[in-house]
Steps between C-alpha positions, in 0.01 A plus 500: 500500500672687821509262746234574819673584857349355743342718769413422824185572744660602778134688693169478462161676623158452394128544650249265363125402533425253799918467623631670785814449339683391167579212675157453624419442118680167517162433711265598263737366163495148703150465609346591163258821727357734274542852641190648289258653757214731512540873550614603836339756729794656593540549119175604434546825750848569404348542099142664628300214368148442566504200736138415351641366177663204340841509426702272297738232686907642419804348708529822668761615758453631857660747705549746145410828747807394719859688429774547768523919340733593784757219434529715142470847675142538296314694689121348505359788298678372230523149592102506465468633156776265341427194281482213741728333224793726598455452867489114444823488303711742689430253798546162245769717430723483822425184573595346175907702604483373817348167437822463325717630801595809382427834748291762295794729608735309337272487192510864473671649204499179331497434119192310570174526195173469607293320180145468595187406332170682581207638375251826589334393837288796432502595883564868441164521247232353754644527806688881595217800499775715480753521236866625670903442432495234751196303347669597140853341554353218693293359240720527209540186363820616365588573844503124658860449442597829606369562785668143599840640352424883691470327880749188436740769340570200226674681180431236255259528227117458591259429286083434452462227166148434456477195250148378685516134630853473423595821665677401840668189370683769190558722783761173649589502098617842485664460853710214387587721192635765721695232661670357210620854384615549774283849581371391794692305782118405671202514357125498670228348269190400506124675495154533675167499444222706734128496371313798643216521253229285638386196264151445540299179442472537167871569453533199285258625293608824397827334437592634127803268414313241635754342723315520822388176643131527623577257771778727618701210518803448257490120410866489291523129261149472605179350272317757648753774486291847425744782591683595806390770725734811687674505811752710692863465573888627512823367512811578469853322434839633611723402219873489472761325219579163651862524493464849677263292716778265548750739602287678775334179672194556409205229642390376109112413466513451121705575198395608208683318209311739276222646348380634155263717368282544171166613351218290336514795191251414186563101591143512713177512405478842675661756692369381828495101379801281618732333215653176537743559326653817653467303825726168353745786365587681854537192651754333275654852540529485889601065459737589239691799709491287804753223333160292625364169420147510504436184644691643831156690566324346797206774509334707310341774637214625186355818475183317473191744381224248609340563178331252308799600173771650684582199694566236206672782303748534797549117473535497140812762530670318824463174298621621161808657743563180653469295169844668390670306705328236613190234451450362875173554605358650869818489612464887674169530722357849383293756777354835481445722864226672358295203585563589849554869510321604186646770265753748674496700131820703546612310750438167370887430375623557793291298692634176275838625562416510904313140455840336334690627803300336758479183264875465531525600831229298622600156272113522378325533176196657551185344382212692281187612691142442363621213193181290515502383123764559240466753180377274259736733265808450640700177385651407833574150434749639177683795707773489695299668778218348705259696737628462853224411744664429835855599655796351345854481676847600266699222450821590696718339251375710216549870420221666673425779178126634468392699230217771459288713231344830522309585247334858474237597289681756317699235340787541689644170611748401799669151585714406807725209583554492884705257696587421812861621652683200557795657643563518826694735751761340799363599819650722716720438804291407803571816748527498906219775533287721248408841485128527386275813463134630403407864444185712358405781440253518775451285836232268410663337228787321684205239622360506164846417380574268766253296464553405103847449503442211737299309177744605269854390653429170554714340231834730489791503693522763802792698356344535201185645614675710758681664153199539316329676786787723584626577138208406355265750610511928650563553815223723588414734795361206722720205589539195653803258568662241608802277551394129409666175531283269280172465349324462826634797677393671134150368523496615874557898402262420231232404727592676794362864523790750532615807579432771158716829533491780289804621367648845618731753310844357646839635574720173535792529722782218588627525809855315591606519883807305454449283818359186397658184538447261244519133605682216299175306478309839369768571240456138410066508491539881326712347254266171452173746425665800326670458205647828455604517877697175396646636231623857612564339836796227387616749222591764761629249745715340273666898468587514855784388630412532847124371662433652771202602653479877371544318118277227560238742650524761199486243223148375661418881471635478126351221368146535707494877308561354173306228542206755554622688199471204259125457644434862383499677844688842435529671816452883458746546787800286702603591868746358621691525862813297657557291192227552337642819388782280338246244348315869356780609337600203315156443341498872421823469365716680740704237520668281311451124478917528544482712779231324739667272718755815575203703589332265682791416753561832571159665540500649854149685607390706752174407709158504287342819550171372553373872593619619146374215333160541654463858404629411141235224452188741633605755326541317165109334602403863517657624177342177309179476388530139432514265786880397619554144433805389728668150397828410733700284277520157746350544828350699719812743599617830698315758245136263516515402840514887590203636243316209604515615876382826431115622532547768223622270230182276518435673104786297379517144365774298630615196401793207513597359197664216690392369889618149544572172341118387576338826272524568129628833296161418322300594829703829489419510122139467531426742744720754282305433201153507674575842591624640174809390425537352111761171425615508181374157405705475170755549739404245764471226254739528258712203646182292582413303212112545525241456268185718442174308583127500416333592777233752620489865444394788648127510594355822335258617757090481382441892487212617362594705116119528382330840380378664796170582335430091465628407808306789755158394251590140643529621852193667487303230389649220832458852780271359701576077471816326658820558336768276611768510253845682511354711161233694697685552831823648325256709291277561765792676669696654192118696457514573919818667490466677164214646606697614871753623320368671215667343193388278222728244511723304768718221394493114704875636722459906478537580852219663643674788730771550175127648356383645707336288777461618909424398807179671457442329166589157684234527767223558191625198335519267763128571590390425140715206513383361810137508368610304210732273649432422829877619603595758688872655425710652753690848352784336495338231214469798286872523509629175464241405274510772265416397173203404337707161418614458918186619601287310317721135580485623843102512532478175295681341805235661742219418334239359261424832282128625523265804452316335786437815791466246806826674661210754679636453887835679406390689184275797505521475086095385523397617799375895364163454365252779379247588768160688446496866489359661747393939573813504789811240457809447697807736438836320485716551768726738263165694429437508873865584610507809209127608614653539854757696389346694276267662778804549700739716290494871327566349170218259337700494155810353692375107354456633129640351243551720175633294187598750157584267161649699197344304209637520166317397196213514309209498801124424408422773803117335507640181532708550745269729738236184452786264593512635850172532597440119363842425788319697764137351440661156512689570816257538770763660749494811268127589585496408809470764817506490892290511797502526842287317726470446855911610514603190186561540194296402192533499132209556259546402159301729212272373212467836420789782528714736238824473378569703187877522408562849321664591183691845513678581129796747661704451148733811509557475862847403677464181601704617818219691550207263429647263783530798750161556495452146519721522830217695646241242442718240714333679792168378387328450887307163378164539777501066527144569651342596232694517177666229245898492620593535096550818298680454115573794220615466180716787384589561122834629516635473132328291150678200631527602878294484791527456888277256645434592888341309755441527847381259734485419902719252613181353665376372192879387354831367585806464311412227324150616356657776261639159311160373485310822432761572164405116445158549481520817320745383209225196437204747445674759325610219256144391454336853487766592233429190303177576477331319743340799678239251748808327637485435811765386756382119661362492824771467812455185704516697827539866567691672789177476702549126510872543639353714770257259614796219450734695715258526791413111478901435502504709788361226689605204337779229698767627216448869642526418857778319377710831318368731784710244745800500271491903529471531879816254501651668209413869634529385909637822682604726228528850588294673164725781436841505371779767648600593203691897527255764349642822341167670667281454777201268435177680463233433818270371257655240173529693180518392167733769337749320228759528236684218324871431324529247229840323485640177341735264498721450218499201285801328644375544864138330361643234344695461840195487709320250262832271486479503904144391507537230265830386686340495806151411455353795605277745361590895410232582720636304767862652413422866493254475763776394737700762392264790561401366850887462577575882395171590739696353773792633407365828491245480847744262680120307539553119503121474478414616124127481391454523103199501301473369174158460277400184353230507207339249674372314180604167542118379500501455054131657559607810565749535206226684344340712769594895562475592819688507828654176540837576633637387814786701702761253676717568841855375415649468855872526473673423812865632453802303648814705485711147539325380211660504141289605210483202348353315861271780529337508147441101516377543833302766334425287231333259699251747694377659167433173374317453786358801489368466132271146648304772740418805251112462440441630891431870457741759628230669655414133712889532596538837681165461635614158704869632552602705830798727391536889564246692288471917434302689274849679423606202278399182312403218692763219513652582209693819383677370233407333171674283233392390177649320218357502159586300221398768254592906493231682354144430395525554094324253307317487120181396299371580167796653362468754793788601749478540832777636686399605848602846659573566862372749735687556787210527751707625752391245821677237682274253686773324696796716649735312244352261198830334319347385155712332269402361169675210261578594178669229223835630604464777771352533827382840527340655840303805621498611861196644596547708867286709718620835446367585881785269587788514341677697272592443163915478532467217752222298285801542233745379753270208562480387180887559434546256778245274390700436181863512658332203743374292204828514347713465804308190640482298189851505434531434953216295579655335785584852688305504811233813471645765742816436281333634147674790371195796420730656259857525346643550833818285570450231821885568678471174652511321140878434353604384193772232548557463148790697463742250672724255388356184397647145503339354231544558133224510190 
């Protein structure tokens, strides 16, 4: 027989019912609980059971709808539709590697097999609605171990067996297999078990194998033994041949001194029926290969079926094993965890395998659970095994070997020797100081982290854990460090909240000024704490022949370089001046080891050029788009102490390695890494002598991976009741912002302005969010918390999470209720404001707004025409006219009135010319007195063609109703065309009559009085016209004459602006804002520049739903300070829009009226000139397989002199000008936007240049010179 080589269990990972923890288990093992319990609730909504019935009691797991999908880059579509089994091992996964101290970096490309035993959870049958590749791959069973071996990157065989009970602990069979022949160098075995058909009461009953215990309690060696019932579970072992184990200092739980395999065949009474003597045959097998006495066995873990048969026959085969070789009797105590846990099925093996580790770890033998009266069948007093019924201790001065059965019901049987490791590594040198650090992959989990280290460290030396944790684990893009001294100062960091930084794209640069002195008594401590230092330092020394200063100070420079070498550090660039330029070219091999002492006694050098070096350093931090790292090699010399002095160099990151004989190299080291820069830490330790330790790894985050269909049902049924777990709020605002942005899905750390997101957007949210919550967020939250993940830890902090609506003194969110309908009703005061100016000026179609869709596909005409005369009945702004009385304005709302869209078939005609006659019916002169503000036609243009126009007053509509009128239409055509021809849309809470009457009452409400102050501040002698030079005189009387330009930005400039914002917390609004009100100074020489910008106004969530004008226009006061730099004037700008945005539900119309400024009927009042920023371009959208692609009709009017209107695209910015054509003319509206774009660029790449200082164009400033040209004293 080939002799067994013993493999060690170097990791382990496992989830299991009622432990927070494997070694939590040792809790439930010792105090004999039973982890059987009834059906959760949780559960029962996750599966879509009926809470009214009875379910039957299974040792079920919690937290299955939890998987940290972004630690895997999964995105959560797919991370929903997976098996819950692959999401559990891929975690078990990584924390089996690292709970063995290996980094899943260095794990990668491994020869490491992944054995695992598992069966068809059955998740993808009852659970997805919709079959896709995602849900396909993710539920293959075949798939477990490769989807572990695809996102490890392990290139060792992996493998499902499925050999029923017996599954998991063959999977550690096969592993050891690999092992011995040497195919795999690690191996990951083990299997799970996740039960996600419900088992009702009678689940005992239906039982056909008749195994089930009716109790659902498994009562193993017991007289009333009747079966054993299910539960769920996982775990995992990291596995490694002990002498390889040996070698590489691996922390040992167990070792496996073998295991053997077989299969019951014709010897039982049937296929599913156990055999005795199968079971006596595969455990001589395992004894024999071990070289093992059997009376060396100190515990026996059983298999134990709890059935009233299965249990003696098990007995029968461990005693006939036994009886080769010996004839003591109950010598070995004898336990079963299924007592406690109940049945893991596929994961049962490796749940024995798990209990033997913590039974030699722990010095305990763990006691059976719910043994009340022996099996009358079993001969106990005759077997070498006796029923354990409370903890036993090992005797320490006996081998400590355990043995264990798994016995499946296909016959296949498994048996495994385990012992304990009884050798033992020397510990490490004690060290002066430690270097110790803690990284994520996002910001929250460095707490998390924190927090369980300090329970796990408790019983391993300092320098050990410091390895493990540094080599031990990835360094990801958050960090944390330290310098420690000893276990207290260690515990200290742990407990001590701080500082996180995110790491940046670095360019690492060592800087050597030559003019350090180095002390005897720093040589000395330098050469105490650095090893390498010591080593290159006396090795060099002993080569010169003379020691002077100069030698003395360049062999410091020598050895502190290589010592940073040997910790990994790689600089991507040495400067060196004075004698750093000698110390440069000897570890760049310019110069010989021979030739050093000659070069260093004769090096003569001119003054530093500090000018030149200056100029070289910006302009390399210009050219880079990584950050410039600068690391002076000792301390703080000529080339630092000059950056550091500087204003303009505030970008870069400067740093000593070396400051006195009080600090540490290791505080240098720790900010370096914190930032970005990697140690090699095979490097760092490779003298050290450390040993890889058990202790915690890294906390996956609880994200929510459920199928969106079973998770929004569950939300529905709590809207309405108190919600006050982190599940609903970091749902409640994944569901908020994917219905702001538009999208379906948005993963737990997508950032919210990287899809999409604007300061607009922001203002929405935080109203919706302050009704929930309670909390009100600053714009500047948005920013810094802007992640579902941040945002959602951030209102946790603030608050107690509620639907509650009690927040009613600084939220309007409740305030609009629906009011009874009179014959005469309040106008808004936009209806009022247009009314005015409707009976003042020639042109009454100025305020219409004409919409054309091209839709392609299949249309159901009928349906469609029906479709928008349901949108316009349901919309009581639509039939709605005006009235005069006694000199106000009143709106009178129609029961009765006539709206019939047409249908013209033109099929044959140019389309060109369908949509110029359509052009004609923009004019439409809508009489608001006494006719509907609506007209629609329906044109046929081709089979599959038509043009779908609509016209309607801006009286009735704003930007944001054309979103909710296609909404309203897509939902009834879908009906209609289903069939359901009496569909009809639900009733709106309020109407726009309601906002009317709301506006008037906020008119006189405290918060009003409160805005209208903040505007007569805000607005508080401005003049109301802005100088800026017209091509042609201004018309006596404003006209309304227009043209437009469309431009864009290119994709680079975009992603320019974007990176800005995000840099600088700001907003693109904020940013191009600025910009345009700096070029209207620029242009008027007008330090006093007025914009307007419209806000939809829709923060209220009431009026999400409502068409009508809602829309609020905003005065942007920009007060220009030549002085000023860009950069001081866009966060000063910053600060009054944000400002600005807490005072928007005043009406523009309230403003002017209470504002003195200079008014004439020759121009707008106040403001002249408009911005807007969209995040969208276009208005195309699609329904029913239809497409709608929207068409433009230039309408030829301006309302403002100048309206800049940009819109954000994924990756463009793109822009129309519109322009009064009475005003200007077209070559200097091209000029503006030339220098518009020039600006943009110019000022993000100069954002400290004061603002008189901008360059408008490609024109060169004579007063800048480049300097870069002249000699420079340093070398590189």
């Amino acid at each position: 027989m080939r002799k067994f080589e013993k493999v060690a269990i170097v990791g382990i990972s496992g989830k299991f019912p009622g432990a927070e923890s494997i070694d939590d288990l040792d809790r439930i093992y010792s105090n004999k609980i039973d982890c059987i319990k009834p059906f959760s609730e949780r559960r029962k909504e996750l599966l879509k059971l009926d809470k009214t019935k009875k379910y039957f009691d299974v040792a079920y797991l919690d937290g299955v709808e939890y998987f940290d999908y972004d630690f895997f880059n999964i995105s959560r579509q797919e991370a929903a539709c997976m098996d819950p089994q692959q999401k559990m091992l891929l975690e078990l996964a990584c924390e089996a590697i690292e709970d063995a101290g290996y980094s899943l970096k260095s794990a990668r490309g491994s020869k490491t097999s992944i054995i695992l035993g598992a069966h068809n959870s059955h998740f993808f049958d009852d659970y997805l609605e919709e079959s896709s590749g995602f849900a396909a791959i993710g539920n293959f069973l075949d798939t477990l171990a490769g989807r572990i071996a695809y996102c490890l990157d392990l290139h060792g065989q992996a493998s499902i067996v499925e050999t029923a009970c017996s599954s998991s602990l063959y999977a550690v069979y096969e592993a050891c297999l690999r092992l011995n022949a040497g195919e795999a160098d690690m191996a990951l075995a083990g299997g799970i078990t996740l039960e996600f058909r419900a088992k009702y009461d009678d689940f005992a009953e239906q039982d056909v194998l008749g195994i089930i215990s009716p109790r659902a309690r498994c009562k193993t060696f017991d007289e009333e033994a009747d079966g054993i019932n299910l539960g769920e579970g996982a775990g995992l072992v990291l596995l490694k041949r002990y002498e390889d184990a040996i070698r590489d200092k691996d922390s040992i739980y167990a070792v496996i001194r073998s295991v053997s395999s077989n299969q019951d065949g014709a010897r039982s009474n049937s296929l599913a029926a156990p055999s005795s003597a199968a079971q006596c045959e595969v455990m001589i097998d395992a004894w024999e290969k071990a070289d093992l006495n059997p009376e060396d066995i100190g515990y026996f873990e059983a298999h134990g079926t709890g059935t009233k048969i299965g249990d003696p026959i098990e007995v029968l085969g461990i005693t006939e094993a036994f009886r080769k070789y010996t004839d003591k009797k109950q010598f070995c105590p004898i336990g079963s965890l299924k007592t406690n846990i109940s049945h893991l099925g596929s994961a049962a093996g490796i749940s024995s395998v798990l209990k033997g580790v913590l039974s030699l770890k722990n010095n305990k033998k763990y006691p059976l659970c719910n043994l009340e009266k022996i099996n009358s069948l079993i001969d106990f007093n005759n077997s070498p095994v006796y029923p354990i019924t409370e903890v036993e201790r090992w005797d320490e001065n006996k081998p400590k070997i355990m043995a264990m059965s798994g016995l499946g019901v296909s016959g296949t049987n498994v048996h495994l020797v385990l012992e304990d490791n009884k050798l033992k590594f020397d510990k490490a040198d004690d060290e002066s100081e430690y270097f110790v650090t803690i990284s994520g992959k996002t910001s929250d989990i460095i707490d998390d982290y924190k927090e369980i280290l300090k329970e796990s460290t408790e019983n391993y030396s300092l320098g050990d854990i410091c390895y493990t944790l540094n080599a031990g684990r990835n360094d990801y893009e958050f960090r944390t460090s330290a310098k420690v001294k000893n276990k207290k100062e260690f515990l200290d960091f742990l407990s001590t909240k701080t500082a996180v930084s995110q790491i940046e794209e670095n360019k690492l640069l060592f800087l050597i000024s030559g003019d350090n002195v180095f002390s005897e008594q720093e040589v000395k401590i330098l050469k105490e704490k650095y090893p390498v230092f010591k080593k290159v330092y006396e090795e060099l020394y002993n080569e010169m022949s003379i020691k002077n200063e100069k030698i003395l100070k360049v062999l410091c420079y020598v050895a502190m370089y290589q010592q940073l070498i040997e910790w990994g550090i790689t600089p991507d660039k040495i400067i060196g001046t004075g004698l750093g330029n000698i110390v440069v070219d000897y570890v760049t091999n310019n110069i010989a080891l021979s030739d050093l002492e000659i070069e260093i006694n004769k090096a003569e050098y001119n003054e530093f050029n500090q000018i030149a070096f200056e100029n070289y350093i910006e302009s390399l931090n210009k050219s880079e788009k990584n950050s410039l790292v600068l690391v002076e090699l000792g301390k703080s010399g000529k080339m630092t102490d000059c950056l550091k002095e500087k204003n303009n160099h505030k970008s870069l990151k400067i740093f000593n390695m070396y400051n006195s004989i009080d600090t540490s190299m290791l505080d240098t080291l720790s900010s370096l890494y914190d930032i970005g820069i990697n140690i090699d830490w095979n490097k760092y330790y490779s003298a050290k002598g450390n040993v890889k330790v058990h202790i915690a790894t890294y906390p996956f985050r609880k994200t929510l991976a459920w199928p969106k269909s079973i998770i929004s049902s569950i939300q529905q049924k709590k809207n309405g009741i108190e919600v006050d777990t982190t599940l609903e709020l970091k749902e409640f605002l994944r569901n908020l912002w994917c219905k702001e942005l538009d999208i379906e899905e948005i993963n737990d750390d997508d950032d919210f302005f990287d899809l999409g997101a604007n300061s607009l957007m922001t203002m929405n949210i935080d109203s919706i969010i302050y009704k929930r919550t309670g909390v009100k967020l600053d714009f500047d939250d948005f920013y810094t918390y802007a992640t579902i993940n941040d945002l959602e830890k951030y209102l946790k902090s603030k608050c107690k999470f509620n639907n509650s609506t009690n927040q009613a003194e600084n939220s309007i969110s409740n305030e609009i209720i629906r009011i009874e309908r009179k014959d005469l009703m309040k106008v808004s005061y936009n209806q009022r404001r247009m009314l005015y100016t409707l009976e003042t000026v020639e042109n009454s179609s100025l305020y219409n707004m004409p919409f054309v869709f091209k839709i392609e596909g299949n249309l159901d005409k009928q349906s469609f025409i029906n479709s928008l005369k349901q949108v316009v009945r349901r919309h009581e702004i639509f039939h709605t006219i005006y009235e005069k009385k006694d000199g106000e304005y009143y709106q009178k709302i129609l029961n009765e009135y006539t709206f019939e869209p047409e249908f013209e078939d033109r099929r044959g005609i140019f389309t060109e010319d369908i949509l110029e006659n359509l052009r004609n019916c923009i004019n439409h002169k809508f009489d608001l007195f006494s006719e509907i503000p609506v007209y629609s036609k329906v044109i046929q243009a081709s089979d599959n063609e038509y043009l779908w126009f609509i016209n309607m007053h801006h009286i009735v509509a704003d930007g944001s109703s054309l979103a909710v009128f296609n909404k309203d239409l897509a939902l009834c055509y879908d009906q209609y065309t289903k069939g359901n021809t009496d569909y009809e849309l639900p009733e709106l809470d309020i109407q726009y009559a309601d906002f009317s009457e709301w506006e008037h009452n906020f008119i006189n409400s405290e918060k009003s009085k409160k805005q209208l102050e903040f505007w007569k501040t805000e607005l508080h002698n401005v003049k109301g016209i802005l100088n800026f030079p017209l091509d042609k005189e201004r018309p006596s009387i404003q006209t309304f004459n227009g043209s437009k330009i469309d431009f864009r930005l290119d994709e680079e400039l975009s992603a320019m602006c974007k990176e800005y914002c995000k840099d600088n917390n700001v907003s693109l609004y904020m940013l191009l804002e600025t910009i345009y009100a700096i070029e209207l100074y620029r242009y008027s020489n007008d330090n006093d520049v007025c914009i307007g910008s419209p806000m939809s106004n829709r923060r209220n969530e009431s009026l999400r739903d409502i068409i009508g004008f809602i829309a609020n226009t905003i005065v942007i006061r920009n007060k220009i300070n030549p002085d000023e730099s860009f950069k001081e004037t866009l966060l000063r700008n910053k600060e009054n829009i944000s400002t600005i945005y807490s005072n928007i539900e005043l009406p523009y119309e309230e403003i002017i009226t209470n504002i003195k400024f200079e008014r004439n009927i020759s121009y707008s009042p106040l403001i002249q000139y408009m911005f807007v920023l969209q995040n969208f371009n276009g208005i195309d959208f699609e329904f029913c397989d239809l497409k709608m692609k929207y068409i433009e009709l230039n309408t030829l009017s301006s309302m403002f002199e100048m309206t800049m209107m940009l819109y954000e695209n994924k990756n463009t910015i793109s822009g129309m000008l519109e322009y009064n054509t009475d005003l200007f003319n077209q070559s200097t509206i091209n000029k503006f936007i030339n220098t518009y774009k020039f600006m943009i660029k110019y000022i993000l790449n100069n954002d400290e240049v004061t603002l008189d200082n901008i360059l408008l164009s490609e024109e060169i400033d004579s007063n800048y010179i480049d300097t870069r040209d002249k000699r420079e004293d340093f070398s590189f």
